[in-house]
SERO-413568 format. One line per field, with one value per atom (N, C-alpha, C, O): x, y, z; atom name; residue in one letter. Coordinates in Angstrom, 1 decimal, decimal comma. Layout:
px: (X | ...)
py: (Y | ...)
pz: (Z | ...)
at: (CA | ...)
aa: (A | ...)
END
This chain:
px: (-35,0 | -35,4 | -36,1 | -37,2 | -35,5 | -36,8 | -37,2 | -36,6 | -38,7 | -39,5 | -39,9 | -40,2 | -40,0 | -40,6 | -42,3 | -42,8 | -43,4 | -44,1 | -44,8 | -44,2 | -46,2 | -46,9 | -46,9 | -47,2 | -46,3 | -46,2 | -47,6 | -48,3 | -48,0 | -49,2 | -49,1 | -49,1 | -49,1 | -49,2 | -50,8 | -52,0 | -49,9 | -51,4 | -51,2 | -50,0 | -52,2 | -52,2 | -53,6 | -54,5 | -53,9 | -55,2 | -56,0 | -57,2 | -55,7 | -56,7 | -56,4 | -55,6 | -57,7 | -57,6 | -58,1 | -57,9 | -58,9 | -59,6 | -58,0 | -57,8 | -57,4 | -56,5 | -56,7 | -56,1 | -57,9 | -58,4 | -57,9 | -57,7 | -57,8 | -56,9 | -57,9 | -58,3 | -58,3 | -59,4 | -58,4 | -57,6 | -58,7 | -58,6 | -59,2 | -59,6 | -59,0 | -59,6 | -60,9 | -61,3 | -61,7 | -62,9 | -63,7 | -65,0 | -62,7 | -63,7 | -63,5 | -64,6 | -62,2 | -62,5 | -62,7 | -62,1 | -63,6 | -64,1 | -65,7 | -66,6 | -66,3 | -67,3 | -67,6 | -68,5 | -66,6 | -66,8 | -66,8 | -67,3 | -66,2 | -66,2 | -66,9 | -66,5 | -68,0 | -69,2 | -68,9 | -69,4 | -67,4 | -67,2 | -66,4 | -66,3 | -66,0 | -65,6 | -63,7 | -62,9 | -63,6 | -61,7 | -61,4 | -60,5 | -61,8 | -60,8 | -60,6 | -59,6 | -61,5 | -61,2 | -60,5 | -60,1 | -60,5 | -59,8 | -57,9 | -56,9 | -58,1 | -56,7 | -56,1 | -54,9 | -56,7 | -56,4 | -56,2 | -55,0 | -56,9 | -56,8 | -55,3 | -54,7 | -54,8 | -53,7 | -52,6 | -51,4 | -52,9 | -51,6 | -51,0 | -49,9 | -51,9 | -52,0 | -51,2 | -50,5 | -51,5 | -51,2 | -51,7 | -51,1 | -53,7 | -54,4 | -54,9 | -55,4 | -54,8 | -54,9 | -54,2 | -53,2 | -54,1 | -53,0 | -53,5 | -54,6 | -52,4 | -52,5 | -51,5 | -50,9 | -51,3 | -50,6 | -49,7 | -50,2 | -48,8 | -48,0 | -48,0 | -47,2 | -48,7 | -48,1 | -47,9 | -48,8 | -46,5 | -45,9 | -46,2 | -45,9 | -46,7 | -46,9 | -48,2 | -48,5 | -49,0 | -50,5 | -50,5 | -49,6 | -51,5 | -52,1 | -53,1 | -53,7 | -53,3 | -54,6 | -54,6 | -53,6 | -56,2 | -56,3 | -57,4 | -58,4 | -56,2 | -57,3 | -58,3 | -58,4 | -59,5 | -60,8 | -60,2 | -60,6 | -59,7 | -59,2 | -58,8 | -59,2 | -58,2 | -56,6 | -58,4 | -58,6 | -59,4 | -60,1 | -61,3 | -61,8 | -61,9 | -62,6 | -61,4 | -62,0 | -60,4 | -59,7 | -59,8 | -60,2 | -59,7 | -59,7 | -61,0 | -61,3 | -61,8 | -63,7 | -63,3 | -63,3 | -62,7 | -63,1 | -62,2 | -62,4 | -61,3 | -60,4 | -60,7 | -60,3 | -61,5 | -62,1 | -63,6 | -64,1 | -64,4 | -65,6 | -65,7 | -65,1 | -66,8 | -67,2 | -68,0 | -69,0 | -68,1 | -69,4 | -70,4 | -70,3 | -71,2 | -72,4 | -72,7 | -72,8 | -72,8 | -73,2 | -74,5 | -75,5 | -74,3 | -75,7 | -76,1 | -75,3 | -77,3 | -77,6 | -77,7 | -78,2 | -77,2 | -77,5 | -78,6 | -79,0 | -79,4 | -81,4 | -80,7 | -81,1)
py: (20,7 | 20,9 | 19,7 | 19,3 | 19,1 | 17,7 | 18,3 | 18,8 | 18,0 | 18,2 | 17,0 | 15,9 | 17,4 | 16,3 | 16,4 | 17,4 | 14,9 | 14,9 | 15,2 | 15,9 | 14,6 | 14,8 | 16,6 | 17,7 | 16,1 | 17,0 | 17,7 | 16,8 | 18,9 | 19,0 | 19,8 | 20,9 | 19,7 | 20,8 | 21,8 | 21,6 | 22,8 | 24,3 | 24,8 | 25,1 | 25,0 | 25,9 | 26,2 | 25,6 | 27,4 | 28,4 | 27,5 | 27,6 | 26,7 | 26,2 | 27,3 | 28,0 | 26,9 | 27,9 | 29,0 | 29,6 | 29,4 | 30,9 | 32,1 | 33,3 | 31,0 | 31,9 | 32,7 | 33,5 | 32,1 | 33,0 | 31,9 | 30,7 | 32,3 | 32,8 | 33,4 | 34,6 | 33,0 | 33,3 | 33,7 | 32,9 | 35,1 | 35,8 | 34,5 | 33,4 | 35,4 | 34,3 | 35,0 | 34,2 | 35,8 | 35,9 | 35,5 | 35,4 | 35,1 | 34,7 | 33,0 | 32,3 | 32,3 | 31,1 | 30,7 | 29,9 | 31,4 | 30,7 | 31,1 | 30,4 | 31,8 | 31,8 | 30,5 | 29,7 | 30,3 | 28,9 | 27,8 | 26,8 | 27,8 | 26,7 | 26,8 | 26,1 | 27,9 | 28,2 | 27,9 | 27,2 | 29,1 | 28,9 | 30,9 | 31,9 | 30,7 | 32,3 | 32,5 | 31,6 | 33,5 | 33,8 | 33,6 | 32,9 | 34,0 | 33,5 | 31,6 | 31,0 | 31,1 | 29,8 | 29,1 | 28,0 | 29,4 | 29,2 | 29,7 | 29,1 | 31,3 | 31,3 | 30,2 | 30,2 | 29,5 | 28,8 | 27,6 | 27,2 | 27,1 | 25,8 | 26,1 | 25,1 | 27,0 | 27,2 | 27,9 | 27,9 | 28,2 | 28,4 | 26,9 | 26,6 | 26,1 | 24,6 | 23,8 | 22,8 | 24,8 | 23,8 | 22,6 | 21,7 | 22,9 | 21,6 | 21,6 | 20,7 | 23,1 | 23,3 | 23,6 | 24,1 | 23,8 | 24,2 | 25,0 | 25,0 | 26,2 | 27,4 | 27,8 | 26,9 | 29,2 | 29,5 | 31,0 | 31,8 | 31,1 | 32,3 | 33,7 | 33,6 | 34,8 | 35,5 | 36,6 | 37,3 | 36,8 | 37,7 | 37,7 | 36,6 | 38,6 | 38,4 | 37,7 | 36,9 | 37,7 | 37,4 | 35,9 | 35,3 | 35,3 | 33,8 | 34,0 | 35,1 | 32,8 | 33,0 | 31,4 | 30,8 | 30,8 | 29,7 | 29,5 | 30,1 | 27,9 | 27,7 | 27,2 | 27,0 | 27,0 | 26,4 | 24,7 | 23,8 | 24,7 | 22,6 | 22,6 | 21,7 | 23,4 | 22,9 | 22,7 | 21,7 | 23,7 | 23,5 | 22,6 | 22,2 | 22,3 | 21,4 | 19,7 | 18,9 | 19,4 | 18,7 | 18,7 | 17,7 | 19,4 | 19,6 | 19,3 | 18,9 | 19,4 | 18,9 | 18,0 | 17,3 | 17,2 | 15,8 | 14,6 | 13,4 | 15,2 | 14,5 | 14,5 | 13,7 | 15,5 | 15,8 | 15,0 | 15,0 | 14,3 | 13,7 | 12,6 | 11,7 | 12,7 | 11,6 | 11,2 | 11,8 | 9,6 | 8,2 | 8,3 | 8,2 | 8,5 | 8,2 | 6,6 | 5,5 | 6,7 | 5,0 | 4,9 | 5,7 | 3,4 | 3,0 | 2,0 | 1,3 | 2,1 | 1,1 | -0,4 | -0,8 | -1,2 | -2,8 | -3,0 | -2,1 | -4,3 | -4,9 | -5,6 | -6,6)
pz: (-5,1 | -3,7 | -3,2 | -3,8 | -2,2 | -1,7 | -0,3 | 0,7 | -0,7 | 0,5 | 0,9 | 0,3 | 2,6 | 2,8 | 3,1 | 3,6 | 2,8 | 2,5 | 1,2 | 0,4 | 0,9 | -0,1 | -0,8 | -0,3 | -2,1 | -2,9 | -3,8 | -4,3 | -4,0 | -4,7 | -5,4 | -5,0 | -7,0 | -8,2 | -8,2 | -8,5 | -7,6 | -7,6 | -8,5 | -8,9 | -9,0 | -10,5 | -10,5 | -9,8 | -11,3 | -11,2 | -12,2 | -12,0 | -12,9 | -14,2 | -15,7 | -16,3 | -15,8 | -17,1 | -17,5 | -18,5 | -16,1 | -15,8 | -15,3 | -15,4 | -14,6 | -13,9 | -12,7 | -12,0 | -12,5 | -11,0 | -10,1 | -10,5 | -9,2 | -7,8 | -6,5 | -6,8 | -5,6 | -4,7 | -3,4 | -2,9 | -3,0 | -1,9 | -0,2 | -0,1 | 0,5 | 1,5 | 1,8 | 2,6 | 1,7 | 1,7 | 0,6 | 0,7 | -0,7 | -1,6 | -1,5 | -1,6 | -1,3 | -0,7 | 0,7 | 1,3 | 1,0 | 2,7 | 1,9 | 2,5 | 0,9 | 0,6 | 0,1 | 0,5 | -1,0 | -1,6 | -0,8 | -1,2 | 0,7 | 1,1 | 2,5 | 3,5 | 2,7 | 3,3 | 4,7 | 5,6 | 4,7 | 6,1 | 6,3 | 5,6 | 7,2 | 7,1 | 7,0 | 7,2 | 6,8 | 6,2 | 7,8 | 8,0 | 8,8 | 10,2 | 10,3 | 10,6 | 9,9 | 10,2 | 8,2 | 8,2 | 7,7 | 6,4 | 6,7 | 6,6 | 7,3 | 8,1 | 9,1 | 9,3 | 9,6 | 11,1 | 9,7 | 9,6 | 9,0 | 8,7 | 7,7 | 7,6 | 7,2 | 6,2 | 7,2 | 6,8 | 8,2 | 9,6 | 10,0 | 10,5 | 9,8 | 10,7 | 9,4 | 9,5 | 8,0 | 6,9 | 6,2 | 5,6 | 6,6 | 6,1 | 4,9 | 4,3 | 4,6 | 3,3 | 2,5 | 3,1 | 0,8 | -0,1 | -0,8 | -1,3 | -0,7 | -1,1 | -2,1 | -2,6 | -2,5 | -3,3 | -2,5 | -1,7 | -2,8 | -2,1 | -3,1 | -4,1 | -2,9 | -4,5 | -3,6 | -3,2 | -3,3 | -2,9 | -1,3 | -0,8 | -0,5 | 1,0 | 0,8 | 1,8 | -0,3 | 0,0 | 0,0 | -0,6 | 0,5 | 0,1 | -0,8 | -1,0 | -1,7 | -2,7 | -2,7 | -2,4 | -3,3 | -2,9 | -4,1 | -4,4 | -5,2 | -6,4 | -5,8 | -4,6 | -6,8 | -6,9 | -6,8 | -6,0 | -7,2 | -7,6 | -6,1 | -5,4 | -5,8 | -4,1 | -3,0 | -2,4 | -2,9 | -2,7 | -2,8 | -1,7 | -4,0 | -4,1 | -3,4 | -2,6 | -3,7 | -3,1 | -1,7 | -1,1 | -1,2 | 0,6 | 1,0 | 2,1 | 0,0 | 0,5 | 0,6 | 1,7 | -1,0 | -1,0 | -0,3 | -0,4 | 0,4 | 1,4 | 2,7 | 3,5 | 2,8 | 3,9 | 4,4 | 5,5 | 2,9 | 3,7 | 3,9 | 3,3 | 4,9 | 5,7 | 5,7 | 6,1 | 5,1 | 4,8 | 5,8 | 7,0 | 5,2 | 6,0 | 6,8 | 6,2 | 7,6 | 8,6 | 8,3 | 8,4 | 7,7 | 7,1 | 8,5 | 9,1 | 9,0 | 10,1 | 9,7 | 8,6 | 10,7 | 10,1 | 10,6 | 11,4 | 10,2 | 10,5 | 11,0 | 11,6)
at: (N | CA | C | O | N | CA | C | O | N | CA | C | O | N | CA | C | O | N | CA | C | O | N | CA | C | O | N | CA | C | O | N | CA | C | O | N | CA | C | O | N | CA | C | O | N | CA | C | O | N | CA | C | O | N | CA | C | O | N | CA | C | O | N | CA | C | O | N | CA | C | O | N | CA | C | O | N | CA | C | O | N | CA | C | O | N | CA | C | O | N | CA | C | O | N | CA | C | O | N | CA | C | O | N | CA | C | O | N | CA | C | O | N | CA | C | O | N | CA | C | O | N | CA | C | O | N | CA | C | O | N | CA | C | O | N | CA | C | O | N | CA | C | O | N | CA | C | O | N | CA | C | O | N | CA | C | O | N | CA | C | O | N | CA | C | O | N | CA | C | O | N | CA | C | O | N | CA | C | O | N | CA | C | O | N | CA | C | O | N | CA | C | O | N | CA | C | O | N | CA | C | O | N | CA | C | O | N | CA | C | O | N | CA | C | O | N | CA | C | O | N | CA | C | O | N | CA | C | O | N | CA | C | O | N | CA | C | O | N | CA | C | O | N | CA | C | O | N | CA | C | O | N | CA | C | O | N | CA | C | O | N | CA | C | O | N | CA | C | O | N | CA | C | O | N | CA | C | O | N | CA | C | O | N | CA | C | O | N | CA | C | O | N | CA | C | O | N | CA | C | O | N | CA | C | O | N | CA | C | O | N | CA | C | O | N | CA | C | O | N | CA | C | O | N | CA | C | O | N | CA | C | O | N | CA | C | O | N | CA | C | O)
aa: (X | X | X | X | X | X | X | X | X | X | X | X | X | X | X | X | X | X | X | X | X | X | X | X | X | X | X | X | X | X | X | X | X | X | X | X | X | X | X | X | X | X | X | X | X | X | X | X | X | X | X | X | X | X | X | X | X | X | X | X | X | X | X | X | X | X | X | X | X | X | X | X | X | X | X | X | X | X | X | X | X | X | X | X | X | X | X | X | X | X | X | X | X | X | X | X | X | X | X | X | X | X | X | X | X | X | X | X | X | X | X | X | X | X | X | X | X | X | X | X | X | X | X | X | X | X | X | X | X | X | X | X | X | X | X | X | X | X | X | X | X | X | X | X | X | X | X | X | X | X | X | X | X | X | X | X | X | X | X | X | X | X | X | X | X | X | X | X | X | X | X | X | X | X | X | X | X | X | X | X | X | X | X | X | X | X | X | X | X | X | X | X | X | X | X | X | X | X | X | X | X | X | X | X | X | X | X | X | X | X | X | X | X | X | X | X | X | X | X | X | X | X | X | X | X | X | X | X | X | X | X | X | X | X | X | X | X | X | X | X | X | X | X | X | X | X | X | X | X | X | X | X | X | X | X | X | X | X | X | X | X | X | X | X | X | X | X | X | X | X | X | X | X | X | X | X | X | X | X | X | X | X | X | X | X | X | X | X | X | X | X | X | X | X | X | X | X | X | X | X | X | X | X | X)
END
């Protein structure tokens, strides 16, 4: 199957957990309506298990870390 765009291997790790969207919008200290809006939009990577979405710890900590922004150091 070729898709287009950046390809991303989700996998649970080694716990095997799998975060609901109330438990990943906890971890990423925001609420499940705007975690929905960003995975409708497709900014984040998820997992499909059956009708449901579930969302690893890694696909997350990833989306922080693509997501920040350098602090501006002032020039003297």
């Amino acid at each position: 199957m070729n898709r287009s765009g950046p390809v991303q291997a989700t996998h649970a790790g080694p716990s095997g957990a799998l975060l609901d969207y109330e438990a990943a919008a906890a971890y990423l200290c925001t609420t499940p309506r705007q975690l929905r809006e960003l995975w409708a939009r497709r900014r984040i990577t998820a997992v499909k298990v059956g009708r449901s979405v579930r969302f690893a710890p890694a696909d997350l900590d990833a989306f922080v870390a693509a997501n920040r922004v350098p602090a501006v150091v002032p020039r003297r």
